[in-house]
MMTF fields as JSON, N, C-alpha, C and O atoms, coordinates in Angstrom:
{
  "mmtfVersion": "1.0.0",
  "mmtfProducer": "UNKNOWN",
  "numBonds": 371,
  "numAtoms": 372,
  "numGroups": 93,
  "numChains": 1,
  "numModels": 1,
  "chainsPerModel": [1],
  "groupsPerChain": [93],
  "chainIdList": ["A"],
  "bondAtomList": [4, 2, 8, 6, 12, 10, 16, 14, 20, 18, 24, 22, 28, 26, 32, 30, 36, 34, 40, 38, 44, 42, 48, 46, 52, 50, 56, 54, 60, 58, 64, 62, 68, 66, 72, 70, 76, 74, 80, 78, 84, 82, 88, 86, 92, 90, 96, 94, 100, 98, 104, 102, 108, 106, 112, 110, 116, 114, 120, 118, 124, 122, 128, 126, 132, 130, 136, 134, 140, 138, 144, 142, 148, 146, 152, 150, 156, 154, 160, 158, 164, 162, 168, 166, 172, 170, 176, 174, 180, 178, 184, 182, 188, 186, 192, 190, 196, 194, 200, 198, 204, 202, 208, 206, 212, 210, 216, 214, 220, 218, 224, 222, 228, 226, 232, 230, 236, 234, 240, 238, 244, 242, 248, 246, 252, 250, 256, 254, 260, 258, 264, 262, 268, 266, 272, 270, 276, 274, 280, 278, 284, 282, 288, 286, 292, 290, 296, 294, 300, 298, 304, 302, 308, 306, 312, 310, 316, 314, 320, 318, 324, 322, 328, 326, 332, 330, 336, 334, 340, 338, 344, 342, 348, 346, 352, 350, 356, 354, 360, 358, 364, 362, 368, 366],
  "bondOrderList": [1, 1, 1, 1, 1, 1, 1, 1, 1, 1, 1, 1, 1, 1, 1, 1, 1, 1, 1, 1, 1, 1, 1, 1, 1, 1, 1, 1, 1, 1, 1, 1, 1, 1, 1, 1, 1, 1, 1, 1, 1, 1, 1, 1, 1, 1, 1, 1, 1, 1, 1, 1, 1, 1, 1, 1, 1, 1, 1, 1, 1, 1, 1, 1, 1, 1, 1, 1, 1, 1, 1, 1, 1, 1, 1, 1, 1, 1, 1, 1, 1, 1, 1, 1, 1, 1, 1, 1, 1, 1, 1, 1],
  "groupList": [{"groupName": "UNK", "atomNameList": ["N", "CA", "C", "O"], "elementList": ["N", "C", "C", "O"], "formalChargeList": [0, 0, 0, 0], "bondAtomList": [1, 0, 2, 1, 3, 2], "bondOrderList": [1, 1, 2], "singleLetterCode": "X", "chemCompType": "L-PEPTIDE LINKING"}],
  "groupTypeList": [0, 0, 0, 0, 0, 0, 0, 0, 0, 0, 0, 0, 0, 0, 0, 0, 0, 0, 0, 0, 0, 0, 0, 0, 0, 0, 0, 0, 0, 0, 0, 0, 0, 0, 0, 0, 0, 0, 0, 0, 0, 0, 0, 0, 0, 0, 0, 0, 0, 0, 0, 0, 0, 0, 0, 0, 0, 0, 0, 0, 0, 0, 0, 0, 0, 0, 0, 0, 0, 0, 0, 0, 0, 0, 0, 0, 0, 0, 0, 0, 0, 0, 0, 0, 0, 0, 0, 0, 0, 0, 0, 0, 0],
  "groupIdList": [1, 2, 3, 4, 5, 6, 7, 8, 9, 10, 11, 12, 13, 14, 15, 16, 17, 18, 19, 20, 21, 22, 23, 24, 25, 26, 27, 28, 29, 30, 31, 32, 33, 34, 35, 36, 37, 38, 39, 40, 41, 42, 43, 44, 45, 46, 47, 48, 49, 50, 51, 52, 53, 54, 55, 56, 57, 58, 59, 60, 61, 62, 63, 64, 65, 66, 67, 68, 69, 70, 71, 72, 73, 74, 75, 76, 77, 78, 79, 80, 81, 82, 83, 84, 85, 86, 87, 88, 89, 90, 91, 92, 93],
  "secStructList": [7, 2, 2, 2, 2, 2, 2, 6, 6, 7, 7, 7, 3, 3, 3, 7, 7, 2, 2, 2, 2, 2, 2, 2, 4, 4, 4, 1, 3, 3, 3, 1, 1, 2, 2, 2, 2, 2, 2, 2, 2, 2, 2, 2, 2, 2, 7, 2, 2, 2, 2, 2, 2, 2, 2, 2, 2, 2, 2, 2, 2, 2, 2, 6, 6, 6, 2, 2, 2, 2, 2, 2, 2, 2, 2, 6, 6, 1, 7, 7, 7, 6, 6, 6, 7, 7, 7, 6, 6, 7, 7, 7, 7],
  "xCoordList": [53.006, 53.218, 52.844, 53.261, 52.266, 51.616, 52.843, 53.365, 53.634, 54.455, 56.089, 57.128, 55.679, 57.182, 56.454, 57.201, 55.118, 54.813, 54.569, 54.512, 54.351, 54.578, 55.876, 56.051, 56.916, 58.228, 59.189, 60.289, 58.361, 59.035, 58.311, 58.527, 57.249, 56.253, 55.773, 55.77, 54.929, 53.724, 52.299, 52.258, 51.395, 50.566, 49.471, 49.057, 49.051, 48.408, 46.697, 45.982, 46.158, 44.441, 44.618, 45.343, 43.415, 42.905, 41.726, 40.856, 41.57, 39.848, 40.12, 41.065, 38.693, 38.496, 37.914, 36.852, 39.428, 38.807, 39.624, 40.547, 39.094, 39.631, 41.381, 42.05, 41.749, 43.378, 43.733, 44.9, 43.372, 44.116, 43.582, 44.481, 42.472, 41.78, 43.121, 43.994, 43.242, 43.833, 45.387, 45.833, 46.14, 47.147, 47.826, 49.006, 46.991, 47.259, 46.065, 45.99, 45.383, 44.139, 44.878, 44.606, 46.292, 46.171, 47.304, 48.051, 47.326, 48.411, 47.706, 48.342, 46.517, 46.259, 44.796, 43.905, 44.564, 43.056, 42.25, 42.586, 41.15, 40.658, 39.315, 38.442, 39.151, 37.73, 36.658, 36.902, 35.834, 34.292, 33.95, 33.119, 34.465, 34.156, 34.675, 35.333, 34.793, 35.051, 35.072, 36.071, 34.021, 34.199, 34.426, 34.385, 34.705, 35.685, 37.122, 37.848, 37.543, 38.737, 39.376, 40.484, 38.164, 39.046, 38.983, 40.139, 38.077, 37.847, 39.205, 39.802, 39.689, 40.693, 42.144, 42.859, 42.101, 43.369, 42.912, 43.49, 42.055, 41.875, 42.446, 43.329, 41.729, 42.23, 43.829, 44.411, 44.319, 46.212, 46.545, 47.336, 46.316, 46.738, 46.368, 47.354, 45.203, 45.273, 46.034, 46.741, 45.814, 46.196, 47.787, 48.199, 48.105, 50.023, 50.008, 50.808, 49.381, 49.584, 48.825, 49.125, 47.91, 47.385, 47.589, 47.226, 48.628, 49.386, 50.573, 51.033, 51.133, 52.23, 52.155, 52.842, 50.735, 51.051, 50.383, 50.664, 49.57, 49.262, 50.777, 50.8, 52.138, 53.393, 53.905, 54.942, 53.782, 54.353, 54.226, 55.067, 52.669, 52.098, 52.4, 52.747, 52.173, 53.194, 54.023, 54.16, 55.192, 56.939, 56.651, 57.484, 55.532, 55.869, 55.093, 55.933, 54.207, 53.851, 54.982, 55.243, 55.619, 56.878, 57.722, 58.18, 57.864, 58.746, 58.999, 60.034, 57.586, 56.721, 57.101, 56.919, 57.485, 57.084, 58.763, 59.26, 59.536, 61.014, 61.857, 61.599, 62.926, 63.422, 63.779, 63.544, 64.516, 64.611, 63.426, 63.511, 62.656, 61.235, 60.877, 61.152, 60.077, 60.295, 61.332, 60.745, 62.417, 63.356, 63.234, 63.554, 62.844, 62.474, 61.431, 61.652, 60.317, 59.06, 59.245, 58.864, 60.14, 60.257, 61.382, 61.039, 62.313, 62.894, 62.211, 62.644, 61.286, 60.88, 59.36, 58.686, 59.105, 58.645, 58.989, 58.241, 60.554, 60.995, 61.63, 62.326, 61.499, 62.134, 63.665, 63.885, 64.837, 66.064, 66.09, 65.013, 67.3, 67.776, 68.462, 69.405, 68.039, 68.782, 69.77, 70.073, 70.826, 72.695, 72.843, 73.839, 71.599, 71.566, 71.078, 71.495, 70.404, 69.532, 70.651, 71.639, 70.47, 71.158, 69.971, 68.761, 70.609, 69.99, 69.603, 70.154, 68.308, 67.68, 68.423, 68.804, 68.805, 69.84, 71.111, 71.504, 71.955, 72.612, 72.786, 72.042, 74.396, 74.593, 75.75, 76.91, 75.089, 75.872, 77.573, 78.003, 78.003, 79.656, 79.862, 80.996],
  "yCoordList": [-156.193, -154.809, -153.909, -152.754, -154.18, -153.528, -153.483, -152.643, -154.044, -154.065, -153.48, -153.089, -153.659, -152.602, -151.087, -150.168, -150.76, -149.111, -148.774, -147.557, -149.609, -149.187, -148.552, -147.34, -149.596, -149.512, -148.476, -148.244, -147.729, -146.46, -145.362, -144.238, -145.584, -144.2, -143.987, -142.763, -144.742, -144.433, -144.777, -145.891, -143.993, -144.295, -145.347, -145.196, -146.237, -147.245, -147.414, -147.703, -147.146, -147.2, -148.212, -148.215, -149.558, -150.239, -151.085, -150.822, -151.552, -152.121, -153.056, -153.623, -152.722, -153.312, -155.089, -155.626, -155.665, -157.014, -157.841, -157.354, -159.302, -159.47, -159.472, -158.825, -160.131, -160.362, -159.058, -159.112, -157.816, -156.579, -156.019, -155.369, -156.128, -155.858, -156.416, -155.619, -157.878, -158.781, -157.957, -157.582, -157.774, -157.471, -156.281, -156.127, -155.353, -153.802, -152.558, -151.338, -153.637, -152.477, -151.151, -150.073, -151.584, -150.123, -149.18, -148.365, -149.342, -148.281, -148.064, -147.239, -148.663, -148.176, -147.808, -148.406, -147.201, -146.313, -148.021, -148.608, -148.205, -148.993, -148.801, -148.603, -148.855, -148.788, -149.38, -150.238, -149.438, -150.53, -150.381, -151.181, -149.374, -149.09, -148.516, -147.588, -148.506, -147.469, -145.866, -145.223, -145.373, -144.283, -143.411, -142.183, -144.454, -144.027, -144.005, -143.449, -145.231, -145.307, -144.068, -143.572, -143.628, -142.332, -141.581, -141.348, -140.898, -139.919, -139.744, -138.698, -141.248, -141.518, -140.606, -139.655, -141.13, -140.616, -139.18, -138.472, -138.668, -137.167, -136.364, -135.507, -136.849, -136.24, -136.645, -136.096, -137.606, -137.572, -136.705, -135.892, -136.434, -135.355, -134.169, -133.444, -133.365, -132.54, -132.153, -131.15, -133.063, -133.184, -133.248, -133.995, -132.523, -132.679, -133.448, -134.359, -133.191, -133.546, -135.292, -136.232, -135.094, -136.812, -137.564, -138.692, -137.044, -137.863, -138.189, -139.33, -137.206, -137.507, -138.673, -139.69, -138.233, -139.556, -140.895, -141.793, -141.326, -142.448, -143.055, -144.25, -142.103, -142.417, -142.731, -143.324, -142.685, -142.98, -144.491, -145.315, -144.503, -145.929, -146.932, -148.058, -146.235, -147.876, -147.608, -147.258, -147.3, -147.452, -148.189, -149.027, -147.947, -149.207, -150.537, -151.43, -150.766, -151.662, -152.839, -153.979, -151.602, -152.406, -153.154, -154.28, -152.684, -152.938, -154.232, -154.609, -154.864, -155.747, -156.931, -158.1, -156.755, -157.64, -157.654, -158.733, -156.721, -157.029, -158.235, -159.065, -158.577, -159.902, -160.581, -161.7, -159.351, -159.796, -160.151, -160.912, -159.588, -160.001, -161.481, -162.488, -161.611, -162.602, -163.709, -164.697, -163.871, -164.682, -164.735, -165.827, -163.798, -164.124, -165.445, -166.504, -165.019, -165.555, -166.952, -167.852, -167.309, -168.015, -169.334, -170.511, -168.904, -169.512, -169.79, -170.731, -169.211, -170.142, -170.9, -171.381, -170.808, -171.869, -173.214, -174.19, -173.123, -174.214, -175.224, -174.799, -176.2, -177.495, -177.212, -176.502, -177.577, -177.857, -177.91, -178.197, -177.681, -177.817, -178.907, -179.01, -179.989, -181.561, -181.741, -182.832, -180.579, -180.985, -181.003, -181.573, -180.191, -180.664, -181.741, -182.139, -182.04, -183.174, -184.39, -184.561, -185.05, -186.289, -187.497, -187.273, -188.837, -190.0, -190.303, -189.945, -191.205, -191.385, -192.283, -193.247, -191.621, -192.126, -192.021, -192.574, -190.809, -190.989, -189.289, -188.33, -189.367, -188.647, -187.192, -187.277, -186.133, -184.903, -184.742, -185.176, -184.198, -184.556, -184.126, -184.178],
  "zCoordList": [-17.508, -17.805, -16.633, -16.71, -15.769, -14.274, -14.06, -14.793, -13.328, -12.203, -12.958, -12.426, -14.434, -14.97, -14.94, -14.603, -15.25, -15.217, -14.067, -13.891, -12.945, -11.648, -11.461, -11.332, -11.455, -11.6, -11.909, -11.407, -13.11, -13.997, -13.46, -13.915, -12.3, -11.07, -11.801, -11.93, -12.969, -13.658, -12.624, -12.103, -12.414, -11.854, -12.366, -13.516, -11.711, -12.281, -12.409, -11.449, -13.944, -13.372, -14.338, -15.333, -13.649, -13.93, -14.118, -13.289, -14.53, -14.857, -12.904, -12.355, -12.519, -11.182, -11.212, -10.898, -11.843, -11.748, -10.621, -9.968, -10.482, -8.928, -8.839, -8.032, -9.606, -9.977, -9.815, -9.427, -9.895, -9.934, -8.313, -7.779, -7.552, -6.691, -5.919, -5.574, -5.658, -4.802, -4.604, -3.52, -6.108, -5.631, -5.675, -5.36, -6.111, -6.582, -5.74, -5.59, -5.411, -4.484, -4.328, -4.859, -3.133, -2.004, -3.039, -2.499, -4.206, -4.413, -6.022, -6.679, -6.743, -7.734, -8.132, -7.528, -8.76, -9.12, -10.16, -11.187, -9.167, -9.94, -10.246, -9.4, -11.385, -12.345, -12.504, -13.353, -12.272, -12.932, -14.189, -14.621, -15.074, -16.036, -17.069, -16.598, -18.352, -18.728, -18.736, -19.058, -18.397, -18.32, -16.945, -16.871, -15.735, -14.596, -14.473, -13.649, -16.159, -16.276, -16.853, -16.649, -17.79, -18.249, -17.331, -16.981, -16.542, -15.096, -14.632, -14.376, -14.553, -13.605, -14.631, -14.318, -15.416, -16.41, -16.371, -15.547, -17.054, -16.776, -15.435, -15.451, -14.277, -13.311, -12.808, -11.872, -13.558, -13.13, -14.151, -13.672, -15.467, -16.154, -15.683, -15.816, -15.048, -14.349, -13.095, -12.999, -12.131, -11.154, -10.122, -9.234, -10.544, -10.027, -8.735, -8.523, -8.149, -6.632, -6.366, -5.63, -7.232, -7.435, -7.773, -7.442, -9.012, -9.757, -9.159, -9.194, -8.577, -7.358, -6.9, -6.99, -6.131, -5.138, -5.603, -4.809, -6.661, -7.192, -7.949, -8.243, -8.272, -8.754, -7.622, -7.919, -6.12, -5.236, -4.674, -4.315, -4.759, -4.265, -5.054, -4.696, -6.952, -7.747, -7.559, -8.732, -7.022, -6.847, -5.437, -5.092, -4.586, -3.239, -4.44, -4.554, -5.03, -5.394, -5.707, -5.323, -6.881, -7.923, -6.484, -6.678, -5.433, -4.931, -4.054, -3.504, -4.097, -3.411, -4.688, -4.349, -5.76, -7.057, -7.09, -7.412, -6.833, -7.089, -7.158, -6.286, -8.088, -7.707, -6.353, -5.898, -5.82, -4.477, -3.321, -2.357, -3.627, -2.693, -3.336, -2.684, -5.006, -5.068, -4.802, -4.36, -4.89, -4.37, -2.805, -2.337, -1.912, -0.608, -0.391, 0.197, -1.028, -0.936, -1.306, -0.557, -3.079, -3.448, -2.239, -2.127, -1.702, -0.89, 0.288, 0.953, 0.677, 1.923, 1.848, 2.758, 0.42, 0.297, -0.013, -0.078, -0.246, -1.13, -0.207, 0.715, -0.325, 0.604, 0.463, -0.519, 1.191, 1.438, 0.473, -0.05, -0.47, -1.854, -1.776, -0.991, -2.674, -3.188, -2.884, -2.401, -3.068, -2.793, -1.592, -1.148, -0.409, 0.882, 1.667, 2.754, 1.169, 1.597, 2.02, 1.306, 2.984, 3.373, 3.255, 3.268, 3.137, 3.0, 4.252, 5.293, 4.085, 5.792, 6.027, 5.362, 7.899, 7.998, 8.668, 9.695, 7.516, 7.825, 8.53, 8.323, 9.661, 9.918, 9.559, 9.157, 9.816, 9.098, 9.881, 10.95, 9.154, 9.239, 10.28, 10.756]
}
């Protein structure tokens, strides 16, 4: 659900645990607590201009998580695909 309300330039506060630290640090408001989490929501409902730009940083987030990025990432980790692969051996046409 992070990376679709990023997605829609919802600004993102979250509880400051490591999984969210690791991959959301530079673009979302993170919390130790409850009652910094609300701080945090308070001041984007006040705040036009903060809220702005915490809606700016999840739309680069989302964008990092996109299919196409994943499918980048995912392809070069992946060995030659099977229908390419030749038998040891032999030689390509």
């Amino acid at each position: 659900m992070v990376v679709e309300a990023s997605a829609a330039g919802l600004p993102l506060v979250l509880f400051e645990l490591p999984a969210f630290r690791e991959h959301f640090a530079e673009g979302a408001i993170l919390a130790p607590s409850r009652g910094e989490l609300a701080n945090a929501v308070r001041r984007l409902a006040v705040d036009q201009e903060f809220h702005a730009d915490r809606a700016r940083a999840a739309r680069t987030i989302a964008r990092r998580f996109s299919a196409a990025s994943s499918a980048e990432v995912l392809f070069a980790l992946a060995p030659e695909p099977a229908h390419r692969r030749r038998p040891k051996g032999e030689e390509p046409p």
